[in-house]
C-alpha positions as CSV (number, residue, x, y, z in Angstrom):
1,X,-0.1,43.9,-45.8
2,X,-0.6,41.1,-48.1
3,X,0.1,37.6,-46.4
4,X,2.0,34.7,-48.4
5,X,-1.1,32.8,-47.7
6,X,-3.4,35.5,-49.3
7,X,-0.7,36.1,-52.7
8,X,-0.1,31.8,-53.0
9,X,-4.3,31.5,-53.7
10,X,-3.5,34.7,-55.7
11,X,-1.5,32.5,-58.0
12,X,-3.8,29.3,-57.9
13,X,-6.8,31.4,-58.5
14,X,-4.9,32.9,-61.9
15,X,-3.8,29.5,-62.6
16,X,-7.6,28.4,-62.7
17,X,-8.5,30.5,-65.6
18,X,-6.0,29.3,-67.6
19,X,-6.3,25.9,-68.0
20,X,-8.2,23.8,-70.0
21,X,-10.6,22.7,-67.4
22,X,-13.2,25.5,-67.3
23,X,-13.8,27.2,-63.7
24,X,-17.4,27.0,-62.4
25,X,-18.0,29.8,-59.9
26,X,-21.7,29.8,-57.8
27,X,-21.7,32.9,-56.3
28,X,-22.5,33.4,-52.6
29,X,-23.7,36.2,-50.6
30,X,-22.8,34.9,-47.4
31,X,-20.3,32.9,-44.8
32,X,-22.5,30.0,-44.3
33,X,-23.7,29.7,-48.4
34,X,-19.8,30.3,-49.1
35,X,-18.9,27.5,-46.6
36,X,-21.4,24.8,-48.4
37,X,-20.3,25.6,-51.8
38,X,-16.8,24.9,-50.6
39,X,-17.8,21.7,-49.1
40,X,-19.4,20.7,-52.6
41,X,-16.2,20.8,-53.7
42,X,-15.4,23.8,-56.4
43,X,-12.2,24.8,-56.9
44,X,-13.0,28.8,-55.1
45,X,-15.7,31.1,-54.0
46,X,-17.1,34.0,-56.1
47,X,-19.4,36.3,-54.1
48,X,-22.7,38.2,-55.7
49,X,-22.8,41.8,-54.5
50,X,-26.6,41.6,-55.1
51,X,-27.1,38.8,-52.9
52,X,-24.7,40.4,-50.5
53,X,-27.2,43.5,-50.6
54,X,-30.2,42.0,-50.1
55,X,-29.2,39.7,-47.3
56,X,-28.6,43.3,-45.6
57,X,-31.7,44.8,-46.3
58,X,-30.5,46.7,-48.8
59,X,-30.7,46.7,-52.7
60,X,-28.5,46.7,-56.0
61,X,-26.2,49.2,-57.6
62,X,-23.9,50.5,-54.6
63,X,-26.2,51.2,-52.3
64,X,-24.7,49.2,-49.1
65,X,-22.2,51.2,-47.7
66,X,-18.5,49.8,-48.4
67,X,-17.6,49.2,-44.8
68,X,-21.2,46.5,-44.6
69,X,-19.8,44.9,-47.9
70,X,-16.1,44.3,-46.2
71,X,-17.7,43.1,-43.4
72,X,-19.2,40.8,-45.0
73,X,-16.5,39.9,-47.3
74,X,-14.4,39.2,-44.6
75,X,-16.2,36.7,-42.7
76,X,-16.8,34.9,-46.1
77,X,-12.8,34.8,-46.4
78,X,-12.3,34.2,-42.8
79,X,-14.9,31.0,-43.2
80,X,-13.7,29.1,-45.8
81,X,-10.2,27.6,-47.0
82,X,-10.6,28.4,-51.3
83,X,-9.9,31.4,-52.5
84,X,-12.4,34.0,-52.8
85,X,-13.1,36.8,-55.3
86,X,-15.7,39.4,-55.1
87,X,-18.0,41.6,-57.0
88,X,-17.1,45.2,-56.2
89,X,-19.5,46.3,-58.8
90,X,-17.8,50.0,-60.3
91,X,-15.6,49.9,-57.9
92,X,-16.7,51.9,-54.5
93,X,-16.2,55.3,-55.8
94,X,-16.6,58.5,-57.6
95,X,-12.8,59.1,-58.9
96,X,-10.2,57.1,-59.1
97,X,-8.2,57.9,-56.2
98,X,-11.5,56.5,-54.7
99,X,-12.1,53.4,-56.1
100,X,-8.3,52.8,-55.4
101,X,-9.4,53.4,-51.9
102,X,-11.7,51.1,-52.0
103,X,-9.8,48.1,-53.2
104,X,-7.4,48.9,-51.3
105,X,-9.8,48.3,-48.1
106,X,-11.0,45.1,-50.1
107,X,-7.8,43.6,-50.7
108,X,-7.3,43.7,-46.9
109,X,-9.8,41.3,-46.3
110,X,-7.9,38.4,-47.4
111,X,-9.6,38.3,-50.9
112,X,-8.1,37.4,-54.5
113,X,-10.1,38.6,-57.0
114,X,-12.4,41.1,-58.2
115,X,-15.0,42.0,-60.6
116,X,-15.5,45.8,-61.6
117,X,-17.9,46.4,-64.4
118,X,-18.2,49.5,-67.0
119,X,-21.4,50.7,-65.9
120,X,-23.2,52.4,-63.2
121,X,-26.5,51.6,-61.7
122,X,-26.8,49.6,-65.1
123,X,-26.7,53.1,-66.8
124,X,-27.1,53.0,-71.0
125,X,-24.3,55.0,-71.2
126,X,-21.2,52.8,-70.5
127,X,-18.3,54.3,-68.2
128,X,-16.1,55.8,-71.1
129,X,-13.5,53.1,-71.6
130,X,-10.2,55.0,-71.7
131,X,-11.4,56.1,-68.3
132,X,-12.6,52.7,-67.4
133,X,-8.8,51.3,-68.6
134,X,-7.5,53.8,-66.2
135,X,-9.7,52.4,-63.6
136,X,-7.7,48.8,-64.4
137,X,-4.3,50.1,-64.8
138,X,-4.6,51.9,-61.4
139,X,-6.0,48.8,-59.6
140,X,-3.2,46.7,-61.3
141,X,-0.3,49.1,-59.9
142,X,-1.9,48.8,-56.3
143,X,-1.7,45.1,-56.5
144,X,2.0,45.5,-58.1
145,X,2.4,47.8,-55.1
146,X,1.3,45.3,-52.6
147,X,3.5,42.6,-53.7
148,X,0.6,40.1,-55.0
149,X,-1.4,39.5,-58.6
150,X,-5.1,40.1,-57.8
151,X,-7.1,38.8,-60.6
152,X,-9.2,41.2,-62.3
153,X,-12.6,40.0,-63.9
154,X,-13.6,42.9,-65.7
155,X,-17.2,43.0,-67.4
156,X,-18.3,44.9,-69.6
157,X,-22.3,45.6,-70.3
158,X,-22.3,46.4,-73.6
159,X,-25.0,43.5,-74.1
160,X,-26.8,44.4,-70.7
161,X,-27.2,48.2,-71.7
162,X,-26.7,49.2,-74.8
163,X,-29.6,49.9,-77.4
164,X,-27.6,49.0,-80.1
165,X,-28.1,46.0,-82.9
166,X,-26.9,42.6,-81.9
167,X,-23.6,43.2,-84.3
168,X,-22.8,46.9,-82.5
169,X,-22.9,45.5,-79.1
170,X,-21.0,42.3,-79.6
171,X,-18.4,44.5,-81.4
172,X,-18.2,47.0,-78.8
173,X,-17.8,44.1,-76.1
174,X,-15.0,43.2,-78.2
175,X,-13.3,46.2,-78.4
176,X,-13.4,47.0,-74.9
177,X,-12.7,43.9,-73.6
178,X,-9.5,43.8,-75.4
179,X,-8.7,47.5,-74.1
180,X,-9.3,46.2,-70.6
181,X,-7.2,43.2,-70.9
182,X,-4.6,45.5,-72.4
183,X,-4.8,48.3,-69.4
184,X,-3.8,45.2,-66.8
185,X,-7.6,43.0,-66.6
186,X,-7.0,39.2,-66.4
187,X,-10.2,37.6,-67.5
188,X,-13.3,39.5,-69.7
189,X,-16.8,39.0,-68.3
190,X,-19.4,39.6,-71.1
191,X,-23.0,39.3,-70.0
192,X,-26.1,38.8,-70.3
193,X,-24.8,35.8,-73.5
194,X,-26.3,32.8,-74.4
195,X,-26.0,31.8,-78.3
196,X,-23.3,29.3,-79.0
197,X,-22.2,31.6,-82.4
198,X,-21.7,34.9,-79.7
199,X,-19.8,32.9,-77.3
200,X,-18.0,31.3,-79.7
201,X,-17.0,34.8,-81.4
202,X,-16.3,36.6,-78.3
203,X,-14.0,33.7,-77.6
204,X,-12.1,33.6,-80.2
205,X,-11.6,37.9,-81.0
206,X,-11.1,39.0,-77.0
207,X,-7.5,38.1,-76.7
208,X,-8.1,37.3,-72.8
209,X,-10.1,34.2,-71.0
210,X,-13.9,35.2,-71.0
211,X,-16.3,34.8,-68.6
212,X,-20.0,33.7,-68.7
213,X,-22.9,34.4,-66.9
214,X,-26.0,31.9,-66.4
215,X,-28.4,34.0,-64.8
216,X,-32.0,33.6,-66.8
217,X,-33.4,36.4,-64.4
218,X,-31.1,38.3,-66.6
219,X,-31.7,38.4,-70.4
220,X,-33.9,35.5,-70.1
221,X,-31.7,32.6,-71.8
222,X,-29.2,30.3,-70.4
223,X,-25.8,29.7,-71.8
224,X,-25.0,25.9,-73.1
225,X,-23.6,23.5,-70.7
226,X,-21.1,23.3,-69.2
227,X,-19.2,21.1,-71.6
228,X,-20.5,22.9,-74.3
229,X,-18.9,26.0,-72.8
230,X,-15.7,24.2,-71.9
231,X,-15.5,23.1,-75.6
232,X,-16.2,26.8,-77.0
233,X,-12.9,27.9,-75.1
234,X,-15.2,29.8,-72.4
235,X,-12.8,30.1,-69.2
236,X,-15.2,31.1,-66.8
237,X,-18.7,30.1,-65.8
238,X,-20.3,32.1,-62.9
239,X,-24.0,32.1,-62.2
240,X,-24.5,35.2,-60.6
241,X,-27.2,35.9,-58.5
242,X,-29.6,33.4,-59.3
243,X,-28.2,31.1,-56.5
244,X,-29.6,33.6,-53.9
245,X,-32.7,34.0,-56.6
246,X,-33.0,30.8,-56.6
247,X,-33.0,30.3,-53.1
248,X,-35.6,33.0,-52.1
249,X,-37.8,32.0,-54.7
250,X,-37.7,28.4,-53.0
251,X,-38.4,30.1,-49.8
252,X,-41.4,31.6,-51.6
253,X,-43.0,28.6,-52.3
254,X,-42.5,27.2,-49.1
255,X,-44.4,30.0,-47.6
256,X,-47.2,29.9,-50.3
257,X,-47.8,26.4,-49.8
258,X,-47.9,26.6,-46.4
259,X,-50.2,29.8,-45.8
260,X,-52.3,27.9,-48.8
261,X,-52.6,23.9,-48.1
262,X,-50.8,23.9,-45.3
263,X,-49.4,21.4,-46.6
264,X,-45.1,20.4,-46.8
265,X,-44.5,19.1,-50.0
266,X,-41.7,21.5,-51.3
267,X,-40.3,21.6,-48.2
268,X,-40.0,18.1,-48.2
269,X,-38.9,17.8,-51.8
270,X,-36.3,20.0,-51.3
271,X,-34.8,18.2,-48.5
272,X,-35.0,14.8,-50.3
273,X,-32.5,13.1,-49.9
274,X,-31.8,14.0,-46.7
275,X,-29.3,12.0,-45.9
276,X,-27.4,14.1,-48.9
277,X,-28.4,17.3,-47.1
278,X,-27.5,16.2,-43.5
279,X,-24.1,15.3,-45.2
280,X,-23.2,18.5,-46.7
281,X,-24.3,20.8,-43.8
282,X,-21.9,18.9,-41.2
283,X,-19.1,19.4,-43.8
284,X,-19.3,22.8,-43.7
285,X,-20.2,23.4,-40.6
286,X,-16.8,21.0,-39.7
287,X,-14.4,23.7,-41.8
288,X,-14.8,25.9,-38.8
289,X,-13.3,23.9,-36.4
C-alpha cells in the first residue's frame, strides 16, 4: 500500500527534474550519511548500492541479498524527511516477473525513485534493449497499479561497457535512452561523461532529462560544474559512490598517518572548522526526534 505521504514526494521528486534549477543528488549508503546530507540542505536523498554493499561487508554487482538492501533502504527512508530514491542496480532478478518482485518489495519501503541500469555485473554486452524496455514498461504498470508515479532513472552503460568508438557509443546511448524514455523511464542516466560537446549532445538528442555522474574513480574525468551543467540543460547531477569513496579513502589516511607519525593532522584538518562540524551533526541527529 502506497501512503499519500509516500505518492505526494512522488510528485515533488518528478517535479525536481523538470525545472530549470538542476538537481544535485550525493548519494548515501546509509541512515546516518542520509540524515547529514538532508541537514545540508538538498532537495532529496539518492542512495549508492555500492556503498550500501560495502558498508555490509559485501561487494558490487548484486551480490547483497535483496532483503539486506531493503533493510537498509528502509531505515534510510524511515530517517529522514526528503524523498529518497535508490539504486536497485538491474533490478533484483533474473526474469521479469522477478525484478517486478523486487520493486515491488522496494516500493514498500517508503521510497520514490529508482535507478535500474542495462547491464549486469558491468557486462560488455548490454541487456538487449527491447528486453530492457520491457523491464520499464513492466515497472511503470506496477507503479500505475499501486496508485503513485515512481520516478525511473534509467542508465544506460553504453559509455561504461562498450568497446566501441566514441561516436558508436554516444549514438547507441542515444538510441536507447530515447527507447527507455519511450517504454515509461522518466529521466536517462548516461555515464561515465565528462566533455562539455557529449553532454551537450546527449542533451539536446535524448528527448528525456539526463542524468550525470561525477565519479572520477569511474572513467577518470569529472563533468563541468555545476553551473556549467545547469547551463548545458543537464537535469540531474549525482555523484555516485565517490562520497563513500571519498570517505574511506579519508579514513585511509587517517590510519596511515597515525600508524606512520603518529601524528593528527588530517584528522584535525578534516574537522576544521569544527564549530561547522559540531553544527551539522546535531542537526541531523535532531531530525530523529
Amino acid at each position: 500500500m502506497v501512503s499519500k505521504i509516500q505518492k505526494e514526494k512522488a510528485e515533488m521528486f518528478l517535479k525536481f527534474h523538470q525545472d530549470e534549477e538542476i538537481l544535485v543528488l550525493l548519494n548515501s549508503w546509509d541512515t546516518g550519511s542520509s540524515k547529514l546530507i538532508e541537514a545540508c540542505g538538498y532537495k532529496a536523498i539518492a542512495t549508492t548500492s555500492m556503498g550500501i554493499a560495502a558498508s555490509l561487508g559485501y561487494p558490487d554487482c548484486q551480490i547483497i541479498q535483496l532483503s539486506e538492501m531493503t533493510e537498509a533502504i528502509n531505515r534510510i527512508v524511515n530517517g529522514v524527511q526528503l524523498p529518497v530514491t535508490v539504486d536497485i542496480e538491474a533490478g533484483y532478478g533474473n526474469n521479469l516477473n522477478e525484478i517486478t518482485d523486487s520493486v515491488k518489495k522496494i516500493i514498500a519501503t517508503g521510497i520514490v525513485g529508482i535507478n535500474i541500469e542495462d547491464s549486469i555485473d558491468l557486462n560488455p554486452v548490454l541487456i538487449d534493449e527491447t528486453e530492457f524496455c520491457e523491464r520499464i514498461s513492466a515497472i511503470r504498470a506496477l507503479s500505475d497499479s499501486l496508485g503513485f508515479h515512481l520516478v525511473i532513472n534509467a542508465r544506460t552503460d553504453s559509455f561504461y561497457t562498450s568497446t566501441g568508438s566514441p561516436r558508436e557509443k554516444l549514438n547507441e546511448s542515444i538510441r536507447r535512452g530515447n527507447k527507455y524514455r519511450e517504454a515509461g523511464a522518466d529521466c536517462i542516466f548516461v555515464q561515465p561523461v565528462w566533455e562539455k560537446e557529449t553532454i551537450s549532445t546527449l542533451v539536446r538528442e535524448i528527448n528525456a532529462p539526463v542524468n550525470i555522474l561525477s565519479n572520477p574513480a569511474i572513467g577518470g574525468g569529472l563533468p563541468p560544474s555545476v553551473s556549467e551543467l545547469q547551463d548545458l540543460g543537464v537535469a540531474r547531477l549525482s555523484l555516485g559512490s565517490s562520497l563513500m569513496k571519498a570517505t574511506l579513502a579519508l579514513i585511509k589516511k587517517v590510519a596511515d598517518e597515525l600508524s606512520e607519525k603518529g601524528t593528527y593532522n588530517i584528522l584535525l584538518d578534516s574537522l576544521t572548522p569544527l564549530p561547522d562540524a559540531a553544527l551539522a551533526y546535531k542537526m541531523a541527529t535532531e531530525l530523529n526526534k
